[in-house]
N, C-alpha and C positions, 0 to 999 in steps of 0.2 A: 333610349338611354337617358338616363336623367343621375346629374351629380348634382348634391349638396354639399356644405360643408357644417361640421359641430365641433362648437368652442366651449370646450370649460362642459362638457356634458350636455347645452343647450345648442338646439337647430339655431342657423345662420339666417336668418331673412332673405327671400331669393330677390330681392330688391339689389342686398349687397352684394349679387354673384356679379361678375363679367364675365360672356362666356363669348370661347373663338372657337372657330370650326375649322378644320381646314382636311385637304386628301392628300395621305401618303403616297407618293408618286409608285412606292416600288412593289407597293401590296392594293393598292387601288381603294383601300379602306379610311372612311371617316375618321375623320380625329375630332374629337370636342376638348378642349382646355378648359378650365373653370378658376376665375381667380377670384381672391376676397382682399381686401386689403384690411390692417392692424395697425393700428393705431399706440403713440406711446401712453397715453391717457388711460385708451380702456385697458394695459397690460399693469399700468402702476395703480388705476383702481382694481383692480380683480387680487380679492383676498382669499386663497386655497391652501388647502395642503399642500399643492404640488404647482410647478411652474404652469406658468397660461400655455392651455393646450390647445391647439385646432387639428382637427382628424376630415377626409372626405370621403363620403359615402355613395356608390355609383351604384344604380341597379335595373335593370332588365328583365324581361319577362324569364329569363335563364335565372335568376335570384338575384341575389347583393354581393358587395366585395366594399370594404372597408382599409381604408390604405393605416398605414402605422400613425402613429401621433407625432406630431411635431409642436416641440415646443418654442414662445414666444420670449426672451427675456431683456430683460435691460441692460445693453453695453455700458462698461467703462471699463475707467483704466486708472488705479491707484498712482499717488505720486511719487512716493520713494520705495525703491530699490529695496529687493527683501538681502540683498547682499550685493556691494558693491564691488568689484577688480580691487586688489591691491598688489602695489607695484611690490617692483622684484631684482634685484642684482645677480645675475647669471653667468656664470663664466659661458667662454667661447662653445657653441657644440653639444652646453645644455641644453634640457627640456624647460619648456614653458607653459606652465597653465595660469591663465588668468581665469577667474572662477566669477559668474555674473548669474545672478537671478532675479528675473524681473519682477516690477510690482503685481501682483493680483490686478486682472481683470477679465473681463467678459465681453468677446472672447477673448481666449489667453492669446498672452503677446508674441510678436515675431519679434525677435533676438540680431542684430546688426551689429557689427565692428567698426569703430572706426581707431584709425591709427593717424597722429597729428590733423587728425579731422578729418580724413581721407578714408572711404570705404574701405575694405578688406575686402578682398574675393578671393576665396580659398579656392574656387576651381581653377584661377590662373597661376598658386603656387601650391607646388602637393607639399611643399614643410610645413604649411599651414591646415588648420582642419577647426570650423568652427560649428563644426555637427552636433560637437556633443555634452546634450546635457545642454545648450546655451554657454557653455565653455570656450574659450580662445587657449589650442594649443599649438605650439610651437616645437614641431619634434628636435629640432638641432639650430641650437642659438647663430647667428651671425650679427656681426658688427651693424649690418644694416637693420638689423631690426631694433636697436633701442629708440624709444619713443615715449610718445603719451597716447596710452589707449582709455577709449569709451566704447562704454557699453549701450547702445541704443532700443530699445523697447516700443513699440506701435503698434497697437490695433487701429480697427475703425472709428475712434475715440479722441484719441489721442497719440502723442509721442512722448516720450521722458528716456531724460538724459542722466548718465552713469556718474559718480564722480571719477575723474581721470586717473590713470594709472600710471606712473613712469617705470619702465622697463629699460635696464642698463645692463645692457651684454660687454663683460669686459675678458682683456685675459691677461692672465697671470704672469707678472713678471718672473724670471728665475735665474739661477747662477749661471753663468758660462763654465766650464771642466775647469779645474784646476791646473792651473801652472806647473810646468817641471821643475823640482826639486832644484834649491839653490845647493851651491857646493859649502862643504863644513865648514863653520866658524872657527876661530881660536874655541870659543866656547863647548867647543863639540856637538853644535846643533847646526838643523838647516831649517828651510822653511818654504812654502809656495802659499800662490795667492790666487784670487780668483772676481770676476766683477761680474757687478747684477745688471749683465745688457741684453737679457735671452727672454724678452726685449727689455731695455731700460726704462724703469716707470716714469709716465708724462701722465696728464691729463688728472694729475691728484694721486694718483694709482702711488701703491704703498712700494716701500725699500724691500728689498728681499730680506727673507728673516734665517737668521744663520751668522757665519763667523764671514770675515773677507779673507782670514789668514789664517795659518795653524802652522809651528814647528813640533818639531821632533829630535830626540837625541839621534845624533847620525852615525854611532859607532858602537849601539846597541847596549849602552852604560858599562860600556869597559873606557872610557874615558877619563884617565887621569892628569890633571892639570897641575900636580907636583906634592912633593913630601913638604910639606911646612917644618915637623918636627920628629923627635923620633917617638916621640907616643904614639902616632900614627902606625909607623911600624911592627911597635909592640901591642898593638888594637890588632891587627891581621893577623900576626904570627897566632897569638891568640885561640884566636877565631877557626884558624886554619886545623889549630889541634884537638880543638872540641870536635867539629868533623871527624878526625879520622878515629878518635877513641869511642864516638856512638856508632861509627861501622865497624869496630871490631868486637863489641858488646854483641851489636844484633848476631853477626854472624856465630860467637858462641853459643847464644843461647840453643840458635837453631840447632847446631851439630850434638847438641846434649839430648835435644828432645827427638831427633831421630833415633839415639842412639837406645831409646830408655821403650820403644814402637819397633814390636814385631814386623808390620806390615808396612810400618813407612808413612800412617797419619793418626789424626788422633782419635781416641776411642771414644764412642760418645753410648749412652744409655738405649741398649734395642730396643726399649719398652717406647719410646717415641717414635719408633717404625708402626709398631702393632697397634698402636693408640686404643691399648685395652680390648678390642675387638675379638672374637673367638673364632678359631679358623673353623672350618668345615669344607666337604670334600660334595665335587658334585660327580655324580654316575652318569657317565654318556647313554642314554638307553639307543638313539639312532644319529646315525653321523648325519650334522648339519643343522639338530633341531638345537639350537643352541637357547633357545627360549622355555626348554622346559625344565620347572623348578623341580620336579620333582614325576616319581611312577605314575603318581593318579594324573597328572594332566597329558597324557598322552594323548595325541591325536589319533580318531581312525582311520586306519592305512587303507583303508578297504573304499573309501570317499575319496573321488576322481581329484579335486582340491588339495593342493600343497603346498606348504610356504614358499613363498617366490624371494625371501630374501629375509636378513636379518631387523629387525627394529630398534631404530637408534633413536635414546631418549636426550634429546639436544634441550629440551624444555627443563629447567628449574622445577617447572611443578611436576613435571612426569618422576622425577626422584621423590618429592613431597607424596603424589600420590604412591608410588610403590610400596611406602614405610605403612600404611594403613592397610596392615592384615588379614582387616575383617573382608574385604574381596577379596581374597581366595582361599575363605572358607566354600569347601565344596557342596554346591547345593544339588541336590539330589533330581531336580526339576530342572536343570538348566544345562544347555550342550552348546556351547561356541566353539565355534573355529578361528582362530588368529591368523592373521594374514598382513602382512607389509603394510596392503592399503587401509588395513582398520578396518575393514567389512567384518561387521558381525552376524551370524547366522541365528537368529530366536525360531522359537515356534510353541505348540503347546501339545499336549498329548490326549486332551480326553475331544471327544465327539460333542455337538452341539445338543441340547436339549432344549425340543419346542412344546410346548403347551398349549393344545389346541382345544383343550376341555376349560370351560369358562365356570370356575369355582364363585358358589353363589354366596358368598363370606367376602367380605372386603376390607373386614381390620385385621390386624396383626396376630398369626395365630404362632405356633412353634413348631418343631419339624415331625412334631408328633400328632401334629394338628388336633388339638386337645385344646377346647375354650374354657377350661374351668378357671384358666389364671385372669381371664378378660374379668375387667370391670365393666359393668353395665351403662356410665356413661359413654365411651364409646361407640355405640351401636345406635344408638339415638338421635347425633347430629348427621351423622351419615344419611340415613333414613329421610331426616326431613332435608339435606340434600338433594337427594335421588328425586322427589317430589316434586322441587324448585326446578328443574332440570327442564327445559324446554320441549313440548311435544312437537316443533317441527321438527321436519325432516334433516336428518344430519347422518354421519358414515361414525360409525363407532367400533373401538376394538379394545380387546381389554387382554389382561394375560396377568398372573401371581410370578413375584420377585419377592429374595431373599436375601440374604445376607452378599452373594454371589452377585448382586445384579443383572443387568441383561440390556436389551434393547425391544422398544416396541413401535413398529413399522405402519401406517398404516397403507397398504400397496398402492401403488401408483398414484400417491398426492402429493408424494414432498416433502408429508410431514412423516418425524420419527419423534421417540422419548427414548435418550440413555440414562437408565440408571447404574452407574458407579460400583465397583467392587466395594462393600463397606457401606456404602451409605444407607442401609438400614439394614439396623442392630442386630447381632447374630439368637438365633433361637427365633426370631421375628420373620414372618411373609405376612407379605399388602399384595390384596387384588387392585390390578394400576389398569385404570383406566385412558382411553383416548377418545377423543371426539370432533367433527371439524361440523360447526353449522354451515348447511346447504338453502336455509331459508333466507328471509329479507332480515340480511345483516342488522344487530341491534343497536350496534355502534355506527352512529351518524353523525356526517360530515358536519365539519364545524367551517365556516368562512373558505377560506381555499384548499382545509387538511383533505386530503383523499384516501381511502380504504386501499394498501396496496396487497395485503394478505388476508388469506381466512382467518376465519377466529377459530381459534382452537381451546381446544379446555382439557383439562388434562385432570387427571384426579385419583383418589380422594382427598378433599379440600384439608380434612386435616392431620393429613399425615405430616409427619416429620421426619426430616432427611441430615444425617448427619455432616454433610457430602454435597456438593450443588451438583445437580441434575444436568443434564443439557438438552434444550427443547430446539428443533431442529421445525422453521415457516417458511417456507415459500413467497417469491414476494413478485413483485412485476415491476419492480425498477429498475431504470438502466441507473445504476453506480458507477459508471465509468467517469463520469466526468462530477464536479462540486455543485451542481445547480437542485441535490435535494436536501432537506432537513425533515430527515427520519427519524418518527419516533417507536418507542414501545410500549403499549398500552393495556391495563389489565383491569376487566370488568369487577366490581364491588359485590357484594352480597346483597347490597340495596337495586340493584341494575345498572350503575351508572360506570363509565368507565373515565380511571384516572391513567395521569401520565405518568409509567413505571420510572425511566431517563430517555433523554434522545441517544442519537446512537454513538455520536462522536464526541459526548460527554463522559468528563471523569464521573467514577462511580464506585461504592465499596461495595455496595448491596445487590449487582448481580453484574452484569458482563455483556453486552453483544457485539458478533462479528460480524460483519456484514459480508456476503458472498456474492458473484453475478448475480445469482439466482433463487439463495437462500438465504437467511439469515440463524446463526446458531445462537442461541441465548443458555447464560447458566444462571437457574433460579435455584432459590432455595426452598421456596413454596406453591402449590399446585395451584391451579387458577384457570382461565381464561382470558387468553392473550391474543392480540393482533398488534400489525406491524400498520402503523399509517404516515402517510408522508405530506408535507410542506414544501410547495414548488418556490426557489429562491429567485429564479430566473426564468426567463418561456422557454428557456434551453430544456428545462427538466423534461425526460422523457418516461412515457408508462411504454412498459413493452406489452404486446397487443396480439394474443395468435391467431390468425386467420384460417379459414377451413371451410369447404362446399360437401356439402350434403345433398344426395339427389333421390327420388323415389319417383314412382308410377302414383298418379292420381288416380281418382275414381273415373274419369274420361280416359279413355285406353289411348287418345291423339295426345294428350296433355302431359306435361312433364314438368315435374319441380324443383328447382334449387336453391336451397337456401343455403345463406354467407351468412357465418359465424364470425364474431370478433369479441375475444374474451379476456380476461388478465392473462398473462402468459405464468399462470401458475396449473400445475400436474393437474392438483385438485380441478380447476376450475371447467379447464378440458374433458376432465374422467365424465362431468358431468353433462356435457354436452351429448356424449359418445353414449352414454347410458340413454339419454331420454331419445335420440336418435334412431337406437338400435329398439326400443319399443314402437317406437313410429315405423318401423319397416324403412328405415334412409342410411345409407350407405357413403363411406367417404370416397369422395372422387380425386382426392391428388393430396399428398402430404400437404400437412397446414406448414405454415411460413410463420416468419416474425414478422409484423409489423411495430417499428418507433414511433409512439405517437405522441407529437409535442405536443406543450402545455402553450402555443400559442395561441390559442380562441380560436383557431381555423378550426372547420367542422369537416368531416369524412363523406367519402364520395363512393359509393361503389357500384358500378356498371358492368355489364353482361357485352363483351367483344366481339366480334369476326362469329357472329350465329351464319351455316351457310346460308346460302339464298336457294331460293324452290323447296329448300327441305323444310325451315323449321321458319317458326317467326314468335317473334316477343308481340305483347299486346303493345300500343302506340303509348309512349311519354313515359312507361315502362322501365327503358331497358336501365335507365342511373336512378338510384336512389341520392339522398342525401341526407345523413345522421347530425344534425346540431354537433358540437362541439361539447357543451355539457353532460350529453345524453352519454359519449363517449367517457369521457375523463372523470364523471362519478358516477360511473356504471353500476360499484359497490361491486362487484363480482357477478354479476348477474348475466347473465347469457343473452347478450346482443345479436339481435339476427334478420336481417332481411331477406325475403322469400319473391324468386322470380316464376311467374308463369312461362313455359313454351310450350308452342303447337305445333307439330305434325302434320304436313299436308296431306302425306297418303300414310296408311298404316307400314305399308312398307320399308320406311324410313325407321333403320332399329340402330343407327349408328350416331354421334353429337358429338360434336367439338366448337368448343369454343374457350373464351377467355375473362376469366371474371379481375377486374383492376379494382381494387381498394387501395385507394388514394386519402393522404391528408393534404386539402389544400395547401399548397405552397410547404409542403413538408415529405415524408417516403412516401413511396408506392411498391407494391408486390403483388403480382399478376400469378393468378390459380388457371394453368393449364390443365380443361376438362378434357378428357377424352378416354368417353365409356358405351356401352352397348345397353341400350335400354333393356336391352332382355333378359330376365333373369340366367339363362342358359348358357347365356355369350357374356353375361359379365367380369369380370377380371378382377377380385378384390384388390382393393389399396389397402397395403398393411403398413400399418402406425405405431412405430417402434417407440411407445412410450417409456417413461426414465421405470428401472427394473428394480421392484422394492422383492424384496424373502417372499417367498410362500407363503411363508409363516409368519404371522404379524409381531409373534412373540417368542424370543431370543433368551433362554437365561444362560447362565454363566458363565465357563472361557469361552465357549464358540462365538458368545458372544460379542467381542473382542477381538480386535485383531492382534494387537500387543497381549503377547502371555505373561501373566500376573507376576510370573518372578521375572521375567526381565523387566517390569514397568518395578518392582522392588529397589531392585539395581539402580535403573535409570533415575529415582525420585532420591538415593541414596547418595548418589553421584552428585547431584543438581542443587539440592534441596541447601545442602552447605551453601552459605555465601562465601567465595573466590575473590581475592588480590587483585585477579585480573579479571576478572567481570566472567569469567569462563563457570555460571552458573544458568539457574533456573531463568536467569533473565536472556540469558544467550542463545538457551534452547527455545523460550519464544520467539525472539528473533529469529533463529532461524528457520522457526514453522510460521513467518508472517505473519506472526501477532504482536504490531509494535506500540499499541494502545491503550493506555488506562490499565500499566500496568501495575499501580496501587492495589486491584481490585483482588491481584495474586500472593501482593505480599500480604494480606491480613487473612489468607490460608493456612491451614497448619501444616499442607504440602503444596507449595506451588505450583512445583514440577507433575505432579499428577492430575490435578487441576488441567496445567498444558495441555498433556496427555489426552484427556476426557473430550479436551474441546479437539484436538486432534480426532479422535474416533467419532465424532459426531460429522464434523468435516469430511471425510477420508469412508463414509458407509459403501458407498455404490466403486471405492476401487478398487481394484484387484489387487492388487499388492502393494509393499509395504516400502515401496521405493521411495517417496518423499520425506518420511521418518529417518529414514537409511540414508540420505544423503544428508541431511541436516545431522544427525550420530557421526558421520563419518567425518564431517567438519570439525566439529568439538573434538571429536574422540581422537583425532591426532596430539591431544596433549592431554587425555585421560585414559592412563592406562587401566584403568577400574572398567569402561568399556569393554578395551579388548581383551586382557588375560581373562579369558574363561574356557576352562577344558570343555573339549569335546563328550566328555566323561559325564560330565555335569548336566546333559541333555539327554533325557532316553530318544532311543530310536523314531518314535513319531515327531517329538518336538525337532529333530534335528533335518526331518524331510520336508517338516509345514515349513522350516526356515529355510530351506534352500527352495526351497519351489516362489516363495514370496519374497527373494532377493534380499533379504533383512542380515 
């Protein structure tokens, strides 16, 4: 074993190593230590990007291992206080925060209390706590705590001191209860007192603030102290008779105006009961359905579903929505059921249509398919398109769209293209092409960027879409945690590829969302696209699928295994499985995930527990070891090491063993083998890959899971901006699209937009449950959701919507 050390990227002179040896008593094994010493000279001359670094290097005939970097820098310790304590007057049983931040240095500093010069130890009283933040708090004041506090600061450097704080805990002086009532004066008052000793201010402390005395008249101002004259008298007499001639006024008047009122009040105008309104009469058609306006919204009684209760519009806007008419004009295409909880039932009624005839036309014809209206420019850029077009190998599927749109699948990679109801002009169909290249990716690595998706190209380049699209890539990033910066990238006409945006940038010019596993993009124009990534951190992880493959050699004792480690995209796998299955190799255990950091550790993968007398691996054989780069800019390309074993007698038709692929010092995932060499006795391993259509091409409602007149509805409802935010921004929200959403408001329909990226999302699920709970949220205070007859849906729309929960 031999260690070095390397500073600053340059070997250390083994002059300057010290090295000690010594034996672990508990393992019986060597130990070598290796020291270097650093200097503060050669750390303040060395001029770098990055602080002075020394890393050590150990390796053995087994290979290398390289320890992390450790950096060298220059302590200190500034001399004033980035904020000093300031004192504080507190009453008794207040809180206390003294607030201290110490100077800048390196390393940063440890934080001390002192109080009249006297440390603080907050574990010897729990009212104190100088944990946080470098704070001094004091949950409940006491007398004993006023003082002068400092704040003290220390590294290895130095010390520096706070300026002091005085802290005065006092309390509040107040009144004692008042006195009992003195007895009545001549005056006809009395009075009580009261003194400021609860407790009496000393030590400066202030007077209590208030009155010391207050009287009162004590015989409730019928107190008279005598007649002076007799004008006095004739002031009351007075007085006395206006009183009673205004109570015998009132009470006339009253006995006149009952008398002149049939019924005993007054009559007032009934037109301010009817406030102009027109009556109208409603017809019970079934006892209880108290919600329906009218014969056509009758529900069908013959559908196991019933109302479970009435609907109470408690919401402001559920009145504002109801005055808007135009929902419940009855649509001929649409069949809901109203229910308490707001579940709505959609569906649609025609059967899907697939196109599996591939039309040799690819510009825009009409439903008459009649090219006399084409202009001959058209046909021309295409052409020299189709030319430009790469002769490596790549998986291609293609399918005509019209005015209807559709979806185009290609099975089992990952990748789909939705195109939108509308987005190309009616009387108009485009043959739309797909494409994923399977050769040596064109798009290369720049510095640390890595290839995390196929390139896809989609087409014809110059079609135009009224409508953004949504392109649906595959990717092999773990997104769970911040350590990547993804971007989205699309090839030029010239070869070169520019950056479209990254992913977590604002954007008005297209959209992407990122998924565990996918990423959905809305474009507005065709192209070729891949998704590549920028590791932030060594956190950042590529996910990795591992997989063994076994065959019979041309030696009948000999047996081969080869381990796969590939992007963990669909695509990337299909093509492992293809060239596999020409080779005569068969899978021997579902493939696994492997995480595999962007630490610089390289991959290990070894052959386990072979038995013994039966089989045996050739010698230094049985571990590979894949570099670290070979891994992580793989480019998509099918990584694979191949193990020999042999058979002692022919006899031996049975193998188990265990293949580990390991990233040093990172995951492992172990492939348990266990198969029968013989074609007779072999057992297939089936590999439940992700399940794209049959049919690579999807046009119209089938193709869709949302039926065009509820997505009408829903973009009707949305599309208004809402008072209360209860709009197109809310139904993103609650389909977890809370991002860059600028890019929807310069839409002519947001909410359909949502929608689109919703179905591109939502391809491989069975139903329509996620939509339905996010509807169900909003829809508690838009009745334009729920009022919709049963009547309004024919019979197929009304089963597709019960059977998919919507």
């Amino acid at each position: 074993m031999q260690i070095f050390f390397k500073c600053n990227g340059e070997w250390v002179h083994q002059n300057e190593h010290v090295s000690e040896e010594s034996l672990d008593e508990s393992s019986g094994l060597k130990v070598r230590e290796v020291f270097i010493n650093v200097t503060r000279q050669q750390v303040e001359d060395f001029h770098g990007p990055e602080d002075y670094w020394c890393q050590c290097v150990a390796w053995s005939h087994l290979g290398t291992s390289k320890s992390r970097k450790a950096s060298v820098r220059i302590a200190y310790l500034r001399k004033n206080f980035e904020q000093d304590p300031q004192g504080r007057e507190v009453p008794i049983e207040g809180m206390i925060v003294l607030h201290c931040r110490p100077p800048e240095g390196v390393p940063a500093a440890e934080v001390e209390w002192l109080k009249n010069e006297e440390p603080i130890d907050s574990e010897q009283d729990e009212n104190i706590d100088t944990r946080a933040d470098h704070n001094l708090i004091i949950r409940q004041a006491r007398l004993s705590d006023s003082g002068n506090y400092t704040c003290m600061a220390a590294n290895i450097v130095a010390k520096r001191r706070s300026l002091s704080a005085t802290v005065v805990v006092y309390v509040d002086g107040s009144w004692e209860v008042w006195s009992e009532w003195s007895v009545c004066s001549p005056e006809c008052e009395h009075l009580r007192i009261r003194e400021c000793t609860a407790p009496a201010p000393r030590n400066g402390g202030k007077f209590c603030e208030g009155l010391s005395q207050e009287s009162e008249n004590c015989t409730d101002g019928l107190c008279i102290l005598g007649i002076e004259s007799a004008s006095d008298i004739a002031l009351y007499s007075g007085l006395g008779a206006a009183v009673v001639a205004v109570a015998v006024l009132v009470i006339g008047v009253t006995l006149y105006r009952r008398s002149q009122s049939d019924y005993g009040v007054d009559v007032i105008d009934s037109s301010a009961l009817t406030g102009g309104f027109q009556t109208f009469n409603f017809k019970t058609v079934r006892q209880g359905n108290s919600l329906l306006l009218n014969s056509a919204m009758q529900p069908d009684l013959t559908v196991s579903r019933t109302y479970s209760g009435p609907i109470c519009l408690q919401d402001p806007l559920d009145k504002e929505l109801m005055t808007e008419s135009s929902l419940f004009n009855p649509l001929s295409d649409i069949k809901v059921k109203v229910q308490s909880s707001f579940m709505v039932s959609l569906g649609v009624s025609e059967r899907a249509e697939y196109h599996g005839k591939n039309h040799s036309r690819t510009f825009p014809h009409g439903n008459n398919h009649s090219f006399s209206t084409m202009h001959p420019r058209n046909k021309m850029p295409y052409i020299q398109n189709l030319s430009s077009l790469p002769t490596r190998t790549e998986l291609r599927t293609t399918g005509v769209f019209g005015h209807l749109g559709g979806r185009l699948v290609m099975p089992n990679t990952g990748v789909s293209l939705l195109i939108p109801h509308g987005a190309i002009p009616e009387e108009n169909s485009w043959e739309i092409y797909m494409s994923i290249n399977q050769g040596e990716p064109s798009l290369q690595s720049d510095g640390s960027e890595v290839l995390l998706s196929p390139e896809v190209t989609c087409g014809p380049p110059d079609m135009i879409v009224t409508t953004p699209f949504a392109l649906t890539i595959p990717h092999c990033a773990d997104v769970s945690s911040e350590h990547w910066n993804i971007h989205l990238k699309k090839r030029t006409q010239q070869g070169k590829w520019e950056e479209v945006m990254s992913v977590e940038d604002e954007s008005t010019s297209c959209y992407c969302l990122l998924d565990p596993f996918a990423c959905h993009v809305l474009l507005d124009s065709f192209g070729t696209y891949a998704l590549t990534g920028e590791p932030i951190t060594d956190c950042a992880v590529k996910q990795l699928k591992v997989a063994v493959f076994g065959c019979m050699s041309c030696n009948s004792l000999d047996y081969n295994l080869r381990v796969y480690c590939v992007d963990n995209t669909p695509c990337a796998f299909q093509e492992v499985v293809s060239d596999e299955r020409h080779q005569g190799g068969q899978l021997l255990e579902e493939p696994k995930l492997l995480h595999f950091k962007g630490n610089t550790f390289s991959l290990q993968i070894s052959v386990l527990d072979i038995p013994p007398f039966l089989w045996r691996i050739k010698p230094f054989t049985a571990c590979q070891e894949v570099p670290f780069s070979r891994v992580w800019c793989s480019n998509r390309q099918p990584l694979h090491c191949a193990f020999s074993l042999e058979r002692y007698t022919p006899t031996t038709t049975q193998l188990s063993c265990k293949i580990c692929i390991r990233q040093l010092k990172g995951h492992e995932q172990i492939l348990q083998v266990q198969t029968s060499i013989l074609e007779s006795e072999r057992e297939a391993i089936t590999f439940f890959a992700q399940e794209d259509s049959t049919f690579p091409a999807q046009t119209g409602p089938k193709a869709f899971k949302i039926p065009y007149s509820i997505r009408q509805r829903i973009c009707a409802t949305f599309d208004t901006p809402n008072a209360k935010g209860k709009d197109w921004q809310m139904l993103a929200q609650k389909n977890s699209i809370n991002r860059n959403l600028s890019y929807f408001a310069t839409q002519s329909s947001p909410s359909a937009v949502i929608l689109n990226l919703w179905e591109a999302r939502h391809q491989h699920d069975g139903d329509l449950d996620s939509l339905a709970c996010a509807l169900e949220e909003i829809g508690r205070t838009h009745t334009k959701l729920s009022n919709i007859s049963e009547s309004q849906l024919d019979e197929a729309d009304f089963n597709y919507s019960r059977q998919n929960g919507l």
